[in-house]
C-alpha positions as CSV (number, residue, x, y, z in Angstrom):
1,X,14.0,4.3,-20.0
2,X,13.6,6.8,-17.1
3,X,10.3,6.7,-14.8
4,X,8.5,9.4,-13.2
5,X,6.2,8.1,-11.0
6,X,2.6,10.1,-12.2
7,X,0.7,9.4,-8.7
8,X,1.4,10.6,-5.3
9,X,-0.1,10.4,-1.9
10,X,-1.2,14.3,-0.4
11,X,-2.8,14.7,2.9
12,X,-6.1,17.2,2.5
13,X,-8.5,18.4,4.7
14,X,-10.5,14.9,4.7
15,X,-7.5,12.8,4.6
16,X,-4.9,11.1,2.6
17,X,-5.4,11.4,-1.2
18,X,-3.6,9.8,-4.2
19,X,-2.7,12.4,-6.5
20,X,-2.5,12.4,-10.3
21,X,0.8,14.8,-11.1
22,X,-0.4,14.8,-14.7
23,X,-3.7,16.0,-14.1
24,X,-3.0,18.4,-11.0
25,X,-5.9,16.3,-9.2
26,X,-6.9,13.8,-7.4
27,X,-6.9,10.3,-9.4
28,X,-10.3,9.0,-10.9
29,X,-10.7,4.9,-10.3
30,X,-13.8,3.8,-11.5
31,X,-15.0,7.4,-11.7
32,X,-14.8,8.1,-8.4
33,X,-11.9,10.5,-6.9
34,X,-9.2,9.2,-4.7
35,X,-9.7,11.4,-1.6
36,X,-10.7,11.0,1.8
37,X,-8.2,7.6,2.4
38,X,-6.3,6.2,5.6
39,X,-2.8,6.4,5.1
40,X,-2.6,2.8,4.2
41,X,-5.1,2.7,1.6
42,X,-3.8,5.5,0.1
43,X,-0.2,4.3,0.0
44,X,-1.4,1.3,-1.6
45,X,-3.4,2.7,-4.5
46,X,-0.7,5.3,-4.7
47,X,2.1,2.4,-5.7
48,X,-0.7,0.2,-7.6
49,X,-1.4,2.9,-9.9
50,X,2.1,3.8,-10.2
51,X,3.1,0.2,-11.5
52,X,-0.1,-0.1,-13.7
53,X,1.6,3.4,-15.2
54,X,5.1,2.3,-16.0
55,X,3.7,-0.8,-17.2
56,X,1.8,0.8,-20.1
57,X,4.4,3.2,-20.6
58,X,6.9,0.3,-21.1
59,X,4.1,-1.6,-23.2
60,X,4.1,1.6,-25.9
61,X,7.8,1.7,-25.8
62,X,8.1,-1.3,-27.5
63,X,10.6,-3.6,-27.8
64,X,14.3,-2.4,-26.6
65,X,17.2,-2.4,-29.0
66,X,19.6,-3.3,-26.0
67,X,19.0,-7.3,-26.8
């Protein structure tokens, strides 16, 4: 199964942001946008959401036939 990450950090005008590729916007958590982050932060979320992502695409792969 090949991965493309869907999140990416971007630095705006009022800092670092995590990106949603999918959407062409900034990520919602908890209905907020993901804008205005240190770099740290931001990096953090960015490979969070990421993993959260490529778990649930695993999870609706289902089972592999490579067993």
């Amino acid at each position: 199964m090949i991965f493309v990450m869907r999140y990416e950090m971007r630095l705006l005008d009022n800092g670092w942001a995590v990106w949603d590729t999918q959407a062409n916007a900034p990520a919602i958590v908890e209905g907020r946008w993901q804008t205005g982050m240190a770099m740290d932060d931001a990096d953090d979320l960015t490979d969070l959401l990421n993993t959260l992502d490529r778990l649930q695409q695993e999870a609706n792969a289902g089972p592999s036939n490579l067993a």
